[in-house]
N, C-alpha and C positions, 0 to 999 in steps of 0.2 A: 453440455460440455462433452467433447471425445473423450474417449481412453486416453490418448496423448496427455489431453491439455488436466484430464483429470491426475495423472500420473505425475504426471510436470508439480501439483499442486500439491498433492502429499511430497513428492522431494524435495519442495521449497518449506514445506511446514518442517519435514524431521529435518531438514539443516539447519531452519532458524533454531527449532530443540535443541540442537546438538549446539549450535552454538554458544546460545544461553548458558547450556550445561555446562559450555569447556568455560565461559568467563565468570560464572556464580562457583568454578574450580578456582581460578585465579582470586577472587574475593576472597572465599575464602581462607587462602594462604595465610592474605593481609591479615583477616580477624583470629588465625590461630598463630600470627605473631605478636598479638596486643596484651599487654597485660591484661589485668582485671580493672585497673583505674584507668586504663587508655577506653577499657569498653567502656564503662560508664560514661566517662566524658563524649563519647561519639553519639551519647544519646541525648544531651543539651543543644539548645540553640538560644546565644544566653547576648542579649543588651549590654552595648558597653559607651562609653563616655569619651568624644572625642572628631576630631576630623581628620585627625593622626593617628596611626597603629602605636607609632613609638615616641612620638613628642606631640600630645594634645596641650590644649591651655590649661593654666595651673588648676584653675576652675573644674576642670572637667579627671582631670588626675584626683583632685580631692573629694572629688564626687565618688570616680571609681574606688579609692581605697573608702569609703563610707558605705558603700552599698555594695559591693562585692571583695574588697580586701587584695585588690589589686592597683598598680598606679595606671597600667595600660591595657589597650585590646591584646599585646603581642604578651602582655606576661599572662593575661586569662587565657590564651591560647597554651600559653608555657605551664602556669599550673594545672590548668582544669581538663587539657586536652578534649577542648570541647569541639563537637564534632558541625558548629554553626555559627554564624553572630548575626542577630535580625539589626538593622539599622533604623533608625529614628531623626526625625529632624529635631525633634526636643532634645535629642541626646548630644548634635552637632556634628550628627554623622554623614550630613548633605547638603554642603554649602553651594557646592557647583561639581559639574559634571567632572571635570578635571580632578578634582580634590577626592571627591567619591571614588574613581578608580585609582588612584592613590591609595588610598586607605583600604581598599580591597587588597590590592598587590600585597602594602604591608601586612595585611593581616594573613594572607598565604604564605608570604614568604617567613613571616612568623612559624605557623604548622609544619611547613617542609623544613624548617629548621629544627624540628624536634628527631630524637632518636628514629621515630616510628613516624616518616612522616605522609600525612595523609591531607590532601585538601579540604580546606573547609567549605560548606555550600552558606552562601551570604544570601539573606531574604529581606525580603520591606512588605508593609501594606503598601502596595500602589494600586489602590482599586480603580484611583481616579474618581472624579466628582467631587466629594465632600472627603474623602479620604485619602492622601495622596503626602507621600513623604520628599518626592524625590522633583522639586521645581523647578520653574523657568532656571536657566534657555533650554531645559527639557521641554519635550513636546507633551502639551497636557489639551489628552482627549475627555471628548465626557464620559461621565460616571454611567451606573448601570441603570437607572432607572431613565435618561434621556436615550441612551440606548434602547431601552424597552419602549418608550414613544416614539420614537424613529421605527424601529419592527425590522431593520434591515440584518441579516443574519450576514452579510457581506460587510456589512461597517461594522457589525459587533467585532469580526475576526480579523479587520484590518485595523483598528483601531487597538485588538489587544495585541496583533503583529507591529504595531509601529511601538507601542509603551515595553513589548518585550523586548523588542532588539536594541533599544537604550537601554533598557534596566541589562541588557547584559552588557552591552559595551562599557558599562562602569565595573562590572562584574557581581554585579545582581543575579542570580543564578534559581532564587525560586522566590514565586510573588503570591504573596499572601491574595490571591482574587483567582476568577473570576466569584460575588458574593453568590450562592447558590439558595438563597432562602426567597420565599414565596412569600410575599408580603402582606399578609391580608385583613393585616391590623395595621389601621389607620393609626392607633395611639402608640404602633409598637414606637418605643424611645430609641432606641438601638439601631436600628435596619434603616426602615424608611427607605429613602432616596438610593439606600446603597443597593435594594434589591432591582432584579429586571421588571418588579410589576407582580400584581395578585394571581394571574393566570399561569399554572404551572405547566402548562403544555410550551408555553412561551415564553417563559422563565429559561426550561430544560434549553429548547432550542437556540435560547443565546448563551445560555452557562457554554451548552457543546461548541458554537461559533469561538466563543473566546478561549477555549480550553486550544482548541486547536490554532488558533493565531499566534496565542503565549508561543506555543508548545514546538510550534516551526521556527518560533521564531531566536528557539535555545534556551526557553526559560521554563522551570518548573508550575507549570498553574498548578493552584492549589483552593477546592473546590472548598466553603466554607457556610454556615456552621452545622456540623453534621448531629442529629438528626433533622434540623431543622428548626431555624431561629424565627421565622416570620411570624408569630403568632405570638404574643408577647406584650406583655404591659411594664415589665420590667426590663433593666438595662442591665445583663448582665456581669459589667464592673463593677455595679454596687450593691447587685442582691444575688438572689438561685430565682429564676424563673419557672415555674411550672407549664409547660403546654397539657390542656387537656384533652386534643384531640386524640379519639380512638384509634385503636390500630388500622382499622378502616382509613379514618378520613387522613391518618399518616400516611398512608398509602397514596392515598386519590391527587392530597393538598400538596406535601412533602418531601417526598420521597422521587418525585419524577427528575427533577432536575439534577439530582447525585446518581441515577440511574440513569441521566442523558453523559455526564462528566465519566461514569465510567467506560458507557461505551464508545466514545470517544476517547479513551486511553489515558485519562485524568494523573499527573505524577502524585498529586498527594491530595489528601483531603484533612480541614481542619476538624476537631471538634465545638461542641457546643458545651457552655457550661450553663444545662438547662436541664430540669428533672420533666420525662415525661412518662408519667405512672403507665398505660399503658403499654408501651416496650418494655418497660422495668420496674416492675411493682415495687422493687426498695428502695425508690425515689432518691438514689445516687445521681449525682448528674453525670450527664451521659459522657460526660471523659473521662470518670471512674468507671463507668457501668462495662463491663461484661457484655452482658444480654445484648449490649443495642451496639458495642464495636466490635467484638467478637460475632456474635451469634447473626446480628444483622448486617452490619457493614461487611463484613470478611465471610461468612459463609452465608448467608441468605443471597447478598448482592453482587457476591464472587470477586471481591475487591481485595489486590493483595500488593498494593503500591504503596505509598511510604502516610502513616497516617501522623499527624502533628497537632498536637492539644492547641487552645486558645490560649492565651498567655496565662502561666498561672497565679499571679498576681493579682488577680480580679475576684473580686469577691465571692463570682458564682462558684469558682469551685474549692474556695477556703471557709467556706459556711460549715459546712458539715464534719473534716476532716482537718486536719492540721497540716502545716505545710511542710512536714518531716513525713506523712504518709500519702500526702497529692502525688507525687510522681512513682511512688512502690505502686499504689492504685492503679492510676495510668497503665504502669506497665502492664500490670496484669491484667487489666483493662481489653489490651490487644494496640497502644500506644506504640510507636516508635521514637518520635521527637518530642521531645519536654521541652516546651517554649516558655524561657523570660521565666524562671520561679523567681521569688521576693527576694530570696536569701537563697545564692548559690551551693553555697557551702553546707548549708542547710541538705539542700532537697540532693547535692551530691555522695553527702555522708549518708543519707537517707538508703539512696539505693544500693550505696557499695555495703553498709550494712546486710541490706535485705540479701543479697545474696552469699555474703558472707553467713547469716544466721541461718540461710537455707530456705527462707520467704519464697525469693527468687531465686533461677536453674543461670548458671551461665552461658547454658543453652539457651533460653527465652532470651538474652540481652542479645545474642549474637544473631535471630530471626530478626532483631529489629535493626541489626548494623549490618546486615546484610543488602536487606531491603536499603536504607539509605547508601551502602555504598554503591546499590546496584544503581542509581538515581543519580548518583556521583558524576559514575562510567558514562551513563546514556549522554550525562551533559556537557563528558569530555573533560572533567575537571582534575580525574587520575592523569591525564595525558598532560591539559596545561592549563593552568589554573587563573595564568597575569590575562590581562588584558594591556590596550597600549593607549598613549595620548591619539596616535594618529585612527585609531579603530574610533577613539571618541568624537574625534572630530568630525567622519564620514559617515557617523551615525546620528550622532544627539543633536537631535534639535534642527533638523535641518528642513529648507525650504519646502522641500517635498512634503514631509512630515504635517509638517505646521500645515500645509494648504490641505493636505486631509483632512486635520483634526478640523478647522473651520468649515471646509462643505458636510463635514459629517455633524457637526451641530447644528448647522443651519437644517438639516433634516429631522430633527431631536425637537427643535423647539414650537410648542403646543401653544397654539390662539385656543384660550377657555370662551372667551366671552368677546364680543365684537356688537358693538348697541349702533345701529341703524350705518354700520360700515364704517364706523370713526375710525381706523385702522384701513392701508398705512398712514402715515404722517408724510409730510413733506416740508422741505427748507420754508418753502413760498407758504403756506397754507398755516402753519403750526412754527414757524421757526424760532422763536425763544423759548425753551424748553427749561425749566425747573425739573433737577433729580434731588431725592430726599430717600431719605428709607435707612435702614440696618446697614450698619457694614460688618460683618461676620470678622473675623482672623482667615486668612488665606490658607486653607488645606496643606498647600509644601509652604506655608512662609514669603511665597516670590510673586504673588498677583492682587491688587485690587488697590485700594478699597473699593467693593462695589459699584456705592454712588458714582468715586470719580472714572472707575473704568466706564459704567454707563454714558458719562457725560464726554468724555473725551471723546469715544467708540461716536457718540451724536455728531460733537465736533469734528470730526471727520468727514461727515455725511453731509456738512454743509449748515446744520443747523449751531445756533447762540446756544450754549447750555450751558446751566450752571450747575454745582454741585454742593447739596447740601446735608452733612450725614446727623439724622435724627436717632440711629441707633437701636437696635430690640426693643428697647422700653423708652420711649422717648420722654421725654419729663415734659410735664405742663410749659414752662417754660421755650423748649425747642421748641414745640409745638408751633406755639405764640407764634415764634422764630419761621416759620417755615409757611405759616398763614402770611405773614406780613411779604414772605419773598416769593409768593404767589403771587402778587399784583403786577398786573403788568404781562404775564405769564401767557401765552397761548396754549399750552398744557402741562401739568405735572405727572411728571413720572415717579412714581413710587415704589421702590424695592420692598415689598414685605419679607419675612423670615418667622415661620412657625407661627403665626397669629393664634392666640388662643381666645378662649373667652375672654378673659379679663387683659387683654392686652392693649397698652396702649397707643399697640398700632393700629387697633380701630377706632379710636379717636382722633388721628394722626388724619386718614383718610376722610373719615366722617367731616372733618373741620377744613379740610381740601375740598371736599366736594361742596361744601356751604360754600368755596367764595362764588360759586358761578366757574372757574376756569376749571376747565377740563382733564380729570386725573384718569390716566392709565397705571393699573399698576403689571408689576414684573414676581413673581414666588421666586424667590431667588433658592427657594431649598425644597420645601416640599409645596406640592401642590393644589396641599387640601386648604390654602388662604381664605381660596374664594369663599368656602365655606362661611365665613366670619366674618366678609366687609360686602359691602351695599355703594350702590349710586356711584361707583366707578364707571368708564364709557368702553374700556377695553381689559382683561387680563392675558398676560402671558404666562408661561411657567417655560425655568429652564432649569430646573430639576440640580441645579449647582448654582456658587457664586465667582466660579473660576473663570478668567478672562477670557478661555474660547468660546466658555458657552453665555457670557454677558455680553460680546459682540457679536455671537448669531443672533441674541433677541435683538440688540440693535438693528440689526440688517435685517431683521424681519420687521421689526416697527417699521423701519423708513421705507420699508417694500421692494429692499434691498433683494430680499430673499422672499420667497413665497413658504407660508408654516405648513406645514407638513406633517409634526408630530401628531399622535393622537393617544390619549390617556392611557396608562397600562396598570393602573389603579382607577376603583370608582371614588370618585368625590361625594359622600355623604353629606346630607343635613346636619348643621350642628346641632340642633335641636331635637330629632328624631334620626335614628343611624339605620331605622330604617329606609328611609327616604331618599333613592339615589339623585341626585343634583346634575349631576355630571358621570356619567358611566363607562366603562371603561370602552375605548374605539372613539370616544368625544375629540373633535378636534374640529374646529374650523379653519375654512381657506380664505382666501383671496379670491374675489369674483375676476 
């Protein structure tokens, strides 16, 4: 570098300082205009009930006065001056794209209608895959772990550039994804499918792809569960997990993927409600702990962007403490955002106590409303907070979109098994086809069932198909059902879902393969099926049960598509966990 070009570079660095400095001066005006109960409330991001700010159905008004003691989002905005509102499709906060940026407006225009008014930042899980709030005629990409079998760090980031620039045209403004955790428990209950895969060098490298697709794309990525949920037997909503990995293998297993998220400029990172003795011998879980957000997230890993607990209504982090001292915790913690407590008014009086008693400084509340309002500014939302019908319509869901999200599945989806080339299929060769298997509930509410999307997505291709849904646990009788509408059949397609040992999806299968006709099956969730079923002649895995990634397998059975994906998890032995089956890089082609 010359003198010049080096001199040019320190005067581009102390401007951006200087500038920083002069708007973290304007910020903080706003936070030395707030009361003491406008700060607290900027440090909630609280669930509310409805598809309207100010006239939701009566149903959902009676909900909100039963579980927060309000009738609307626009009076919880009015009482609690809360400084967030996560969205849910249980809650009826995403019927359609239309309605959703509706309800954003109202709920802004709620805040700027207060004394002090300040925008609110509106967030959702839309991880995509198996977790996903915000459905059709949204554009719905696949989730993390077909992205981790595909490998491509160019669809990781345009895939989370196409789901952020909807999620903002609604006015979604920060998204619970990309998952950051390193999957390396097969039995984790929790994660699975959601993460990029067991290898954390590849993990990291698509966590960074999607941090920065969100991140251009106007929407807060939000890297999640920090210290690191992949290792796990339990499901944090209903117990406290323990990881026992040493600080070592935190390091090696862990830790790289939120060290990829931060230098890639990550806006916020979630925690874990999981105790890991090692970072913190007093076996807090780590959105209480000190030691592991303080000590490691914020100075070990130099991270000082907006940090947001897991919700705290989950069991993991009400085991040990009561839900009047989870978010005092938190804060002191090194917490910024308290997401979704059980009992608002609860965990609100909680904190304005604490620092009334002098627990907490009203200095620490204002490091954390700082950091969020500075996340606020970056996303524009102090400037203009509405969104428009016509923004939605030039965005959501459009042609473009959708033709991504399908070629970028058709790269995702992994041929396990292929027995003497029975794979692809054809009209002429195979064309009466029986579909049968699981039909899961749709991730946003707006796609499937399974089966008949399988069978239609055939239909399409030229082939007779039928649909016929046997369900998770099929009962002796379906069974019957499903043997009997095999005849006649030139092959059955069968959707499995989580096959365990004692599942009677392997009877399902097994009494398929006894008639003589030819069963392929499809993992519509995780991968490890193969594991547990026999005398199949082909499997696919598409790592979701969502319609783009069940007509890429389509299109790769019919040889529509050529598979591409290849394992980012190894497929164990059920029987010994020693014993790799299928390792991770597995995948077959098309000759």
């Amino acid at each position: 570098m010359t003198a010049a070009a080096a001199a040019a570079a320190v005067t581009g660095v102390t401007a951006s300082v200087a500038h920083a400095e002069t708007d973290d001066r304007k910020l903080q005006r706003i936070i030395d205009g707030m009361s003491l109960e406008e700060k607290v409330g900027q440090l909630f991001v609280m669930r509310v009930y409805g598809h309207s700010a100010t006239a939701p159905d009566q149903a959902d008004v009676d909900a909100n006065l039963k579980e927060i003691g309000v009738r609307t989002a626009a009076e919880l905005v009015a009482r609690y001056r809360v400084g967030g509102v996560i969205y849910f499709s249980w809650a009826h906060n995403t019927r359609d794209p239309h309605q959703i940026a509706e309800l954003s407006n109202g709920i802004q225009q709620a805040a700027l209608a207060q004394p002090n008014p300040i925008p609110l930042l509106i967030s959702t899980d839309q991880e995509h895959g198996i977790v996903c709030r915000v459905g059709e005629p949204a554009t719905l990409v696949p989730g993390a772990m077909a992205l981790g079998a595909g490998g491509s760090h160019a669809d990781a980031r345009k895939a989370a550039q196409i789901a952020g620039a909807e999620l903002a045209a609604v006015g979604i403004r920060q998204n619970y994804a990309p998952v950051a955790d390193v999957n390396v428990n097969a039995a984790n209950p929790v994660i699975g499918v959601r993460s990029f895969g067991s290898d954390p060098q590849a993990v990291a490298g698509l966590v960074a792809a999607q941090v920065k697709g969100y991140q251009r794309a106007g929407v807060a990525a939000t890297s999640k569960h920090f210290p690191g949920h992949g290792d796990t037997a339990v499901d944090s909503h209903y117990g406290l997990p323990t990881i026992t990995h040493t600080r070592a293998q935190w390091a090696e297993l862990d830790a790289p993927p939120f060290e990829s998220a931060i230098a890639a400029g990550i806006d916020s990172i979630m925690t874990a409600h999981i105790v890991v003795p090692a970072l913190d011998p007093s076996e807090d879980p780590a959105t209480l702990s000190r030691p592991i957000l303080t000590g490691i997230l914020r100075e070990r890993l130099g991270y000082d962007g907006v940090v947001v607990t897991d919700a705290l209504g989950m069991e993991g982090v009400r085991t040990k403490y009561g839900d009047e001292r989870v978010p005092v915790l938190a804060l002191k913690a090194g917490v910024d955002q308290l997401l979704n407590p059980p009992k608002l008014d609860v965990a609100w009086n909680a904190v304005l106590k604490a620092v009334k008693d002098g627990e907490l400084t009203e200095s620490r509340l204002d490091e954390s409303i700082l950091r969020i309002l500075r996340l606020k500014a970056k996303l524009g939302l102090l400037r203009q907070p509405y969104v428009t019908r016509a923004g939605v319509d030039r965005v959501v869901g459009t042609a473009a979109h959708l033709a991504h999200a399908d070629r970028i599945a058709e790269r995702t989806t992994t041929l396990l098994l292929n027995e003497d080339g029975f794979l692809p299929l054809s009209p002429t060769g195979h064309g009466r086809v029986l579909v049968v298997g699981a039909d899961p509930a749709s991730p946003s509410g707006t796609t499937g069932p399974p089966t008949t999307t399988l069978a239609t997505a055939l239909g399409e291709l030229g082939f007779t198909a039928t649909a016929l849904s046997t369900g998770i646990t099929p009962t002796a009788a379906r069974i019957e059902e499903a043997v009997a509408a095999a005849a006649g059949q030139d092959v059955v397609v069968v959707g499995t879902y989580n096959v365990t040992a004692t599942s009677p999806q392997r009877t399902l299968v097994a009494r398929l393969v006894a008639t003589g006709v030819p069963v392929v099956t499809i993992a519509i969730r995780n991968p490890y099926d193969i594991a547990r079923i026999d005398g199949q002649r082909a499997t696919l895995a598409s790592y979701s049960w969502t319609d783009v990634e069940l007509r890429a397998a389509v299109r790769v059975l019919a040889g529509r598509a050529r598979p591409q994906g290849r394992l980012p998890v190894p497929v164990q032995s059920a029987d010994d966990a020693s014993l790799v089956l299928y390792p991770v890089g597995h995948g077959l082609s098309y000759r």
